[in-house]
Structure formats: structure tokens, C-alpha cells
SEGURO-77008 format. One record per residue (C-alpha): y negated, z, x; residue in three letters; residue number from 1. Coordinates in Angstrom, 3 decimals. Example, Ala and Ser with C-alpha at 12.3 -4.5 7.8 and 13.67 -1.06 7.14 Angstrom:
BEGIN
R        yy        zz        xx  rest   nr
R     4.500     7.800    12.300   Ala    1
R     1.060     7.140    13.670   Ser    2
% end
This chain:
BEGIN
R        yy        zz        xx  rest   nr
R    -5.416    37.351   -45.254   Unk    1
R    -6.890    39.701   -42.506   Unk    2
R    -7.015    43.438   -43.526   Unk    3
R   -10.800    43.401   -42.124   Unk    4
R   -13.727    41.033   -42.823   Unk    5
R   -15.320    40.920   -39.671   Unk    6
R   -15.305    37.489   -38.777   Unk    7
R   -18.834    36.385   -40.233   Unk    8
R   -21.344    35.681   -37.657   Unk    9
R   -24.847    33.518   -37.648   Unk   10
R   -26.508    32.834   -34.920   Unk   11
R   -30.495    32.410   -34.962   Unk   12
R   -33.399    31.610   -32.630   Unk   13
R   -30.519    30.457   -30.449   Unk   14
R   -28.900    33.684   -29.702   Unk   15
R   -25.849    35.026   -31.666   Unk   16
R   -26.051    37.547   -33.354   Unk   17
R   -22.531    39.758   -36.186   Unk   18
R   -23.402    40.002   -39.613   Unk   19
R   -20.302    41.515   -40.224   Unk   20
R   -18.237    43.473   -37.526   Unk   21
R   -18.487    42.559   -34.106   Unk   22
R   -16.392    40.912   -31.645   Unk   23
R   -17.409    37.279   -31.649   Unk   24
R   -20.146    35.056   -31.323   Unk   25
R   -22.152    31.780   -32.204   Unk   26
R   -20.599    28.721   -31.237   Unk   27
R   -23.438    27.783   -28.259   Unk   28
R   -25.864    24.981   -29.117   Unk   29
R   -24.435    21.165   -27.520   Unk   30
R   -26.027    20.658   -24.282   Unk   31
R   -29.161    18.670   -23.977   Unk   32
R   -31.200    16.531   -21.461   Unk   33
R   -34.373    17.795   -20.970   Unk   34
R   -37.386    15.609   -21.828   Unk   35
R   -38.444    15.377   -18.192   Unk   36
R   -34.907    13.528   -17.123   Unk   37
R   -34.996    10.669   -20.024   Unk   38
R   -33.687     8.117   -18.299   Unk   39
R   -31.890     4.532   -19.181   Unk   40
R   -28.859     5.817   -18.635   Unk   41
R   -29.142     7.938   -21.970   Unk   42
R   -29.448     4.790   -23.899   Unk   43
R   -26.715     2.105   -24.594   Unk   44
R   -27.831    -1.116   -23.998   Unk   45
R   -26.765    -4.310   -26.349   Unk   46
R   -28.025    -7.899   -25.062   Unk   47
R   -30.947    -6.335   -22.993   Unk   48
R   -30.505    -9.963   -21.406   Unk   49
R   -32.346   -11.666   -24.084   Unk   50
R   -35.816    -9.390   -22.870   Unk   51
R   -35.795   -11.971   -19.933   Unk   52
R   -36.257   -15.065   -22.349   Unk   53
R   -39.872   -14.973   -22.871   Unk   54
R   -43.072   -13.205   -21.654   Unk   55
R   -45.086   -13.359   -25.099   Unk   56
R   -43.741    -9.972   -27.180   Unk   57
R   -44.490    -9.454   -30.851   Unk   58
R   -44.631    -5.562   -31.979   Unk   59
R   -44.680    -6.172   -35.843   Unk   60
R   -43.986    -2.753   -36.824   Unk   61
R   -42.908     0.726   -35.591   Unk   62
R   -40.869     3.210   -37.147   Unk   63
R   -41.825     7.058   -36.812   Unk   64
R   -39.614     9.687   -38.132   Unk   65
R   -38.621    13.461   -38.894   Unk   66
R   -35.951    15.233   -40.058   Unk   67
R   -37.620    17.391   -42.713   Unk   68
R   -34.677    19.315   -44.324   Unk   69
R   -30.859    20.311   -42.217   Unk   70
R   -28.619    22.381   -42.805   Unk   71
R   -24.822    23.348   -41.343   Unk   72
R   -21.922    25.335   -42.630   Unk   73
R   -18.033    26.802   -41.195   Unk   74
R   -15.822    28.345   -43.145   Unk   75
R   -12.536    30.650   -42.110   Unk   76
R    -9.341    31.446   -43.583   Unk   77
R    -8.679    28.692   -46.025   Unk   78
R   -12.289    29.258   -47.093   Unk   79
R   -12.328    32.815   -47.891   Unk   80
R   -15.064    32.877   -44.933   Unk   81
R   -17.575    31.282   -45.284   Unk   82
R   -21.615    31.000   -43.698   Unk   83
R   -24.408    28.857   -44.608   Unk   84
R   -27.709    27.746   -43.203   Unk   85
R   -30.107    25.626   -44.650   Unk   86
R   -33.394    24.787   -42.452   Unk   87
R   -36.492    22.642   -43.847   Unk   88
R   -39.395    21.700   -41.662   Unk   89
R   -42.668    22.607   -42.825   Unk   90
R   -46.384    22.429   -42.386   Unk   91
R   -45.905    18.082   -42.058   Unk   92
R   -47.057    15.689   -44.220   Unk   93
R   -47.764    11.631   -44.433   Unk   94
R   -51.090    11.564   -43.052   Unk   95
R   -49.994    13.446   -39.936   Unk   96
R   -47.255    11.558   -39.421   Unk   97
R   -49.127     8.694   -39.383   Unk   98
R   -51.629     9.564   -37.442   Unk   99
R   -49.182    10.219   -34.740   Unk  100
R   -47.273     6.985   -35.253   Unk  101
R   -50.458     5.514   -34.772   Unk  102
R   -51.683     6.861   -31.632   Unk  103
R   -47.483     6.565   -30.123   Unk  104
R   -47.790     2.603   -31.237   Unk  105
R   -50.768     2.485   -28.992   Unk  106
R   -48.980     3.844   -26.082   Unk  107
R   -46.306     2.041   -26.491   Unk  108
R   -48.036    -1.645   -26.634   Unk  109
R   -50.116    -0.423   -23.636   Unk  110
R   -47.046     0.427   -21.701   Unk  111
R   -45.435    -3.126   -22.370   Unk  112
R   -49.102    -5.054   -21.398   Unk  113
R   -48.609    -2.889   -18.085   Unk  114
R   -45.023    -4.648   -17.756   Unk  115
R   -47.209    -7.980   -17.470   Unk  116
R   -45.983    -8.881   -20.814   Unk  117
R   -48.371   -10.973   -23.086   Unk  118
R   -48.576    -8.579   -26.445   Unk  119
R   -49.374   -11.114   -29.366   Unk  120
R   -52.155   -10.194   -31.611   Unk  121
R   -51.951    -9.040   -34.706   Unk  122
R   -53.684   -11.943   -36.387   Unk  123
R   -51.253   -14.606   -35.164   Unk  124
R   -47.993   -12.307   -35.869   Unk  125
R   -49.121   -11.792   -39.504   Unk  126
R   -50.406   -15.837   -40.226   Unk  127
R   -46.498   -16.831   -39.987   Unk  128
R   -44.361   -17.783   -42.352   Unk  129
R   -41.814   -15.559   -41.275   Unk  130
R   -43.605   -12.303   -41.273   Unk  131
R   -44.719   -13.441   -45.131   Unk  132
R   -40.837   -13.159   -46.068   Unk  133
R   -40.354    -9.603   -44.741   Unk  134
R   -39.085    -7.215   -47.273   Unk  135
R   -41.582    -3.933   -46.771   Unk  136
R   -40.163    -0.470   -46.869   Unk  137
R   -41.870     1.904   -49.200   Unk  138
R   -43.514     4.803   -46.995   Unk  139
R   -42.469     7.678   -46.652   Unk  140
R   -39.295     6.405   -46.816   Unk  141
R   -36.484     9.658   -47.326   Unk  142
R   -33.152     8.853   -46.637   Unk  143
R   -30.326    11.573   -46.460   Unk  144
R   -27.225     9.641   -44.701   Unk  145
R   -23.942     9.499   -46.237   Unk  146
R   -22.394    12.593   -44.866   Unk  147
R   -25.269    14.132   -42.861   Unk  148
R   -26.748    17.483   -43.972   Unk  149
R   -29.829    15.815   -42.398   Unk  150
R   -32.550    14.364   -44.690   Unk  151
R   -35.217    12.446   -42.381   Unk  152
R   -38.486    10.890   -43.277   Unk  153
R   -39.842     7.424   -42.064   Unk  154
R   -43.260     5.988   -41.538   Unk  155
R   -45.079     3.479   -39.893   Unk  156
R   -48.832     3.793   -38.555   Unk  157
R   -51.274     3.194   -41.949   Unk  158
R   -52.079    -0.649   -40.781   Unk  159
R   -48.764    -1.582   -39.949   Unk  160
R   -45.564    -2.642   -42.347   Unk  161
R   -42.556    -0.001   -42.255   Unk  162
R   -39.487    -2.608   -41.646   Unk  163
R   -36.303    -1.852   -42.217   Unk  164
R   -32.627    -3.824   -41.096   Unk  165
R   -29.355    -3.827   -42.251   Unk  166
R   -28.732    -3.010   -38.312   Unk  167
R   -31.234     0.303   -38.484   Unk  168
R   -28.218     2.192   -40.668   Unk  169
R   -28.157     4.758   -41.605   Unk  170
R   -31.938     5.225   -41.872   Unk  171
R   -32.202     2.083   -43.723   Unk  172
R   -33.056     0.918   -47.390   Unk  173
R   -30.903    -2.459   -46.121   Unk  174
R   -27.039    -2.857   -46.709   Unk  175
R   -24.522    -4.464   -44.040   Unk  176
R   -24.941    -7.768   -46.134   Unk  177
R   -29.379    -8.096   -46.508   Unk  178
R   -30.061   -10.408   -43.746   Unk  179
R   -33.243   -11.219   -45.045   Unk  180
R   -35.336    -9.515   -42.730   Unk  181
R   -33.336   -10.767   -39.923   Unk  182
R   -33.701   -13.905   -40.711   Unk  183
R   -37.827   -12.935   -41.276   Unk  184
R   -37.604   -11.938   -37.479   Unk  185
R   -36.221   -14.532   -36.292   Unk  186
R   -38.211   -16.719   -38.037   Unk  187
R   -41.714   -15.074   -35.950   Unk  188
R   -39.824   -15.417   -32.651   Unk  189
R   -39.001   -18.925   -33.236   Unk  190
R   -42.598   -19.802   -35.026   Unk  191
R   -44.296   -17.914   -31.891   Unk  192
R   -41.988   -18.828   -28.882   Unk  193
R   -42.080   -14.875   -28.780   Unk  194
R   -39.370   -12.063   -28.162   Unk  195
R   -39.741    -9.275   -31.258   Unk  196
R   -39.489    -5.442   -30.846   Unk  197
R   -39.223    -2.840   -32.975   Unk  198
R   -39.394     0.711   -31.646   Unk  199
R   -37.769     3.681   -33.850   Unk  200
R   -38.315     7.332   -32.945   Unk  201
R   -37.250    10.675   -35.081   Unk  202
R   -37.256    14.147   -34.102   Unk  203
R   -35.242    16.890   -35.506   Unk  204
R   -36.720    20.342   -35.186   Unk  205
R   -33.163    22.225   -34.922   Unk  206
R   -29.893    22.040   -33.083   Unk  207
R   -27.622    23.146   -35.649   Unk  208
R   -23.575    24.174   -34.520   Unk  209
R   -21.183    26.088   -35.930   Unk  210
R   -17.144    26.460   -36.066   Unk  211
R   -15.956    23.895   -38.330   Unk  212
R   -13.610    24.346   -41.456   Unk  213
R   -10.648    26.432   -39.886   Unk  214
R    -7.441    26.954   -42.288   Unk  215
R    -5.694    29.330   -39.972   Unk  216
R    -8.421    30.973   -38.389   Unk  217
R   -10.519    34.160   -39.862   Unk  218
R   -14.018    33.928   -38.820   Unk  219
R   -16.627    31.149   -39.518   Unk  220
R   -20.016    30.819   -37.626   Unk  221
R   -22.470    28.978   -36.674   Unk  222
R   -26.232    28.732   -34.525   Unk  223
R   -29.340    27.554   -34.741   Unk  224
R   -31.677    27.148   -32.070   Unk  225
R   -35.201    25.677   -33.095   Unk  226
R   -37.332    23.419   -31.399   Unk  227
R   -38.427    19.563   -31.505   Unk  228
R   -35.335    17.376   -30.343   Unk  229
R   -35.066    13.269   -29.897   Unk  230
R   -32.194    12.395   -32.239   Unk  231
R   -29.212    10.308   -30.774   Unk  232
R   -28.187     6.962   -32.629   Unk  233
R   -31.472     7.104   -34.996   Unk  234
R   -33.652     6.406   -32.016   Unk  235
R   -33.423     3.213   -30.848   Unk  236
R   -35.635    -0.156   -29.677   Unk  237
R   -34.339    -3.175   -31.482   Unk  238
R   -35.548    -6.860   -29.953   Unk  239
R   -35.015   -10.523   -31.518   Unk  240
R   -35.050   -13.599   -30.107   Unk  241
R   -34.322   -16.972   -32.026   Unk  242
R   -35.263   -20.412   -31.310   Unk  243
R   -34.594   -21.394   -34.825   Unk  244
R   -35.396   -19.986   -37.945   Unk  245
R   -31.778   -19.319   -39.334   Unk  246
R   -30.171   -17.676   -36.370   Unk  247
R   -30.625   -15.555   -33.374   Unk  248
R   -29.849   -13.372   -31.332   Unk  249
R   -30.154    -8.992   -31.593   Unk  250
R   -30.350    -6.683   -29.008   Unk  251
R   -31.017    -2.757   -28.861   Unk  252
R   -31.232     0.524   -26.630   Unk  253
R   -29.872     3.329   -29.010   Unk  254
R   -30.437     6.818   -27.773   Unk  255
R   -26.880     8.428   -27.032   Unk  256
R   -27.811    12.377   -25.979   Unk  257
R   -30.081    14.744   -27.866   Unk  258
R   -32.994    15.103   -25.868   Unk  259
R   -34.884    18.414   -25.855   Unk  260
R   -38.640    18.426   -26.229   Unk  261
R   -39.927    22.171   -26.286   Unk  262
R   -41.271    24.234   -29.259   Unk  263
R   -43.866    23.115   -31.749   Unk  264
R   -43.574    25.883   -34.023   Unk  265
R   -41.624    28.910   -35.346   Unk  266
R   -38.254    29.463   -36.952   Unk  267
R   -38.916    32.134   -40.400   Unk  268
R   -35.710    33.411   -41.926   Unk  269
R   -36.666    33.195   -46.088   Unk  270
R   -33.932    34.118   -47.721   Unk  271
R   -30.330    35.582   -47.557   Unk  272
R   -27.369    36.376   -49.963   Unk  273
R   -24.557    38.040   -48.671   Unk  274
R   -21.683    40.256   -48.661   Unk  275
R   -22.356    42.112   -45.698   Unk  276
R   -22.535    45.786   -47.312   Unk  277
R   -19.707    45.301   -49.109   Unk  278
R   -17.304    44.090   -46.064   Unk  279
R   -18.723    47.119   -44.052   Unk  280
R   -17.862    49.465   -46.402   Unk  281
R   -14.392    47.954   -46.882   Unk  282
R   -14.273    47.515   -42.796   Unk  283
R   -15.330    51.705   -42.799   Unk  284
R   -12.606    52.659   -44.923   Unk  285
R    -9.697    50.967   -43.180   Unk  286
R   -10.869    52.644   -39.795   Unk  287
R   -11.388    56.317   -41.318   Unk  288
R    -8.001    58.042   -41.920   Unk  289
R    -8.666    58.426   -45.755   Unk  290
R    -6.329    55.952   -46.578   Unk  291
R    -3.349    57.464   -45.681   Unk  292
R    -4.343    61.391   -45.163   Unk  293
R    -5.213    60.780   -49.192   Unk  294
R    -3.250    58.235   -50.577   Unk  295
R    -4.345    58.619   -54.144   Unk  296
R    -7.801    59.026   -53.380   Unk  297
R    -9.394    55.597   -55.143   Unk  298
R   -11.406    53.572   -52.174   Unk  299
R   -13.256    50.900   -52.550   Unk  300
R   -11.927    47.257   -53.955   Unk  301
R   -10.931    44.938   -51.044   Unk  302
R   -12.847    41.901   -50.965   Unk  303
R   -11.099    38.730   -51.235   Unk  304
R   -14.483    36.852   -49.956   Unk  305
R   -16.745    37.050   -46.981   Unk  306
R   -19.746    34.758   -47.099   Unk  307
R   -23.226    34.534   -45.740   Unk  308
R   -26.126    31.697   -47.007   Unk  309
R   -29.437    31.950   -45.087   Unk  310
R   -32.721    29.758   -45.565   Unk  311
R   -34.865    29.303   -42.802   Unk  312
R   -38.396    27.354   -42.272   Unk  313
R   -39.475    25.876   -39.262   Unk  314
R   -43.024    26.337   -39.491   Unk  315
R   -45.281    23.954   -36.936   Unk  316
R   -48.405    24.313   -35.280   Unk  317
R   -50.061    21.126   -36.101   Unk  318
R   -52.080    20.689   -32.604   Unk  319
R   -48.537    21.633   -30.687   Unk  320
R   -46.459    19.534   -32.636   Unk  321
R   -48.665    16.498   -32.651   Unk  322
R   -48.829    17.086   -28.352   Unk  323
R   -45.058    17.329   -28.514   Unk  324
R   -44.321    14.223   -30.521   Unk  325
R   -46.298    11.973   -28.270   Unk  326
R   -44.910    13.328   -24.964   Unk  327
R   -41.598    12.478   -26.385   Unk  328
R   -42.785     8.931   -27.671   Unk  329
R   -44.428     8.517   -23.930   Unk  330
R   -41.299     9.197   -22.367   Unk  331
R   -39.566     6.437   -24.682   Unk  332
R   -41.998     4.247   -24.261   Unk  333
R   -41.223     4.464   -20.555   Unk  334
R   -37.926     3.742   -20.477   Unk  335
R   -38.108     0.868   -22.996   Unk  336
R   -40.771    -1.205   -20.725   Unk  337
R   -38.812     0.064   -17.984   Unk  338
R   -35.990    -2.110   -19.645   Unk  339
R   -38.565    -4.742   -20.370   Unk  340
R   -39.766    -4.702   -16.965   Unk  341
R   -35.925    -4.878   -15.967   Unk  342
R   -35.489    -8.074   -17.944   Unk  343
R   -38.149   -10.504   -16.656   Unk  344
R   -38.360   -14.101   -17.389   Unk  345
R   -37.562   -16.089   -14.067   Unk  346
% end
């Protein structure tokens, strides 16, 4: 066990900064693409082929999301270091949400009409029998994923149906086995001669790193730098296309990079328990001379722990974030009817 506790470091706002002694810093935030260069090559694409099938598209719902509570933590030393942060998002609620789901679904079916794509009505999607067999998601729907600090809620614009897949995991209510609404899907695209799409976009509102869970090393740390960030894997466009009822064929772009977006807000530190005085002192002591020029002098106990948990809000503006959100939903929406546009019947 190291003599001194000065391995305990958080970094905040981006930039590291020692709790405890000096001589290390935050492990640096995970590069990102900047909003500006989205392109297709950030996504991975799965059976884009099937876009080119059909020029009649059916948008039956669209999934909006944000991650509303994160946190990270690294310890040191077989555990005897340890730091903590835990980061919820606040000043968001349903209605807003909404809102903004509503007015990003309206850019988006605009942006596929501009492909020259015939965007069914809403009438004729919700008359068939397939879209009376889909299996509605309650809104907002939370969802923490299995071994994710990250918990992220979902919602569709107020007139629209929240749908979820057993292919949307992990922000889904579906297992790997409920085909149901597959099936539901495939049932519109065969009913309407039509290809279906489903868009899903989240943002988180931190980048979160840190050091990991070291057994021989001493010091534990981590970063966070706020800000309002596309999240890899949960956003994604997912398109059927079935010419019979009971089978057909899935497709999807799934975002692969975290894609910076710009600030919406600020980050508040609100609470801290620590050990920080305590190391210090101990830290002081082994540098003075006491130790040894009076040996049986009584100095203070050693500790056998360092640790540091902080709480921190991110607290938006509501006119930024809302202008934030749909610039990152535009850009999206451009490089899905890009893809579209890609794909075009013959």
C-alpha cells in the first residue's frame, strides 16, 4: 500500500483538476466528431439495399430520447482508491421532450418527401391491420441498460405511438424472443406495398471517462466534460420491408462515434464527501521531518482509504437546449435521406 494518498483526482468541466496531492491528471474525454462533419460514414449500415424496393415510405412512429441520470467510477490499489461521480440532467420534462420530438418528426418526413419519396399519410398507415397489432410502449419510457450507469428516457411526439423492437436493445421494453411488433411491421409494409422507418435519436449531456478498476495501480480518476452529445449504438434508423405478413426483411444505420453537439446548459457540482483533509494531513506529516526527528511523538492515524463521491447537475437552458436538439436531429435527418436518396428504386 503506498505510504502517500495522493493518487485521487476528478476531473470537471472537462479540465482535470488533484483532489488529493498532485502529480496526475484526468483521463482526457474520448474523441468526438463534431456535429458539423456527421457523415454516413459514422453509421454502420445493415441491408440499406432494401431502401431501393419501393418509393411509398411509412413513418409510423419516432423515438426521441435523453439520458437523464450517468454516472462513472475508478478505483486504485485493490480498491483502497476510489472516486465517484454521479451526474443527472435537469430542468427536462415530458412535455418538452415532446414538443421537440414533434417538431424533429416534421423535419425529418420533410427531408424524406425532398428525396422524392411518397410519405404515406397517417390515415392509411393507422386503418391497417397491422398497425392495430402493435404493442405500444408506455411514455416516458425509462430504461437503465444492464450494465450502463446510464438511465435514458424515451418518447415519441404526443400524436404518435412510442414503438419499441426486440432489435432496439437495450432501450427496449422487447426481449430477443417478442417478434410481435416485427411481425406488426411487416404486416403495414406488405398491406401498403410500402418500405417502414423508424428513426431513434438520444442525447447524453456528459462525456464521462475515468481510469478503470486498477489492482496494481494507486490512483483512480476520472472526467467529466458537459455538453449535449449524439449517443453511439442507441441512435439508429431502423427500415422494414416484407411482401408478406409473416416475414421480412430488417435493415438499420446505427450511429458508431459520439457526436458532439455544443452546450445547452451548465454543469453545478451539489454535493461531495471525501477524505481529502484527512489524506493531506497524513501526506503533510510524511514530508515534514517529525517522524523521525521525534519518533515517539503520536502523528496522525494513516488512512487505509482514499475516496472521493461528487454529485453534479447539468442544468439546461430550455430555449438552448431545444435549438441544440433539433440541429442534431437535422443533421440525422440528413444523412438518413441521404441513405434513402442513395437507395432508389430503379
Amino acid at each position: 500500500m503506498p505510504t502517500r494518498r495522493d493518487a485521487l483526482i476528478l476531473g470537471a468541466g472537462g479540465v482535470a483538476g488533484a483532489l488529493v496531492g498532485s502529480g496526475h491528471s484526468a483521463v482526457a474525454a474520448e474523441r468526438m466528431t463534431p456535429l458539423q462533419s456527421l457523415a454516413i460514414g459514422n453509421f454502420h449500415q445493415s441491408m440499406a439495399k432494401i431502401m431501393a424496393r419501393t418509393s411509398r415510405i411509412a413513418l409510423p412512429s419516432y423515438r426521441f430520447g435523453v439520458v437523464m441520470r450517468s454516472g462513472i467510477s475508478a478505483t486504485g490499489n485493490s480498491g483502497s482508491v476510489t472516486v465517484e461521480a454521479a451526474a443527472d440532467l435537469v430542468g427536462v420534462d415530458q412535455a418538452m421532450l415532446q414538443r421537440i420530438a414533434h417538431a424533429a418528426f416534421s423535419d425529418f418526413v420533410e427531408r424524406i418527401r425532398a428525396t422524392g419519396r411518397t410519405v404515406l399519410g397517417w390515415n392509411e398507415i393507422s386503418a391497417t391491420s397491422g398497425f392495430a397489432k402493435l404493442a405500444r410502449t408506455p411514455v416516458p419510457f425509462v430504461k437503465k441498460p444492464f450494465a450502463d450507469a446510464r438511465s435514458v428516457a424515451l418518447v415519441a411526439p404526443e400524436y404518435l405511438p412510442l414503438v419499441s423492437l426486440h432489435s432496439d436493445a437495450p432501450l427496449s421494453d422487447k426481449s430477443p424472443f417478442e417478434l410481435g411488433n416485427w411481425r406488426a411491421l411487416n404486416a403495414i409494409s406488405a398491406e401498403l406495398k410500402c418500405l417502414v422507418m423508424i428513426p431513434t435519436i438520444v442525447f447524453d449531456f456528459a462525456a464521462l471517462t475515468g481510469s478503470g478498476h486498477k489492482v496494481y495501480g494507486g490512483s483512480a480518476n476520472v472526467g467529466i466534460q458537459p455538453g449535449l452529445y449524439l449517443v453511439p449504438l442507441f441512435t439508429q434508423l431502423s427500415f422494414f420491408h416484407a411482401k408478406i405478413a409473416l416475414a421480412g426483411d430488417l435493415g438499420k444505420l446505427i450511429l458508431q462515434d459520439r457526436v458532439s453537439v455544443g452546450q445547452a446548459g451548465a454543469l453545478v457540482k451539489t454535493g461531495s464527501f471525501n477524505n481529502r483533509a484527512e489524506i493531506e494531513e497524513w501526506n503533510a506529516y510524511v514530508r515534514s521531518n517529525v517522524w523521525w526527528s521525534q519518533p515517539n511523538l503520536a502523528g496522525p492515524l494513516r488512512p487505509t482509504q482514499a475516496y472521493d463521491y461528487a454529485t453534479y447537475q447539468y442544468r439546461v437552458n430550455p430555449d438552448d437546449f431545444n435549438t441544440a436538439c433539433l440541429d442534431a436531429a437535422r443533421g440525422v435527418h440528413a444523412v438518413f435521406a441521404g441513405s434513402v436518396d442513395a437507395n432508389r428504386p430503379a
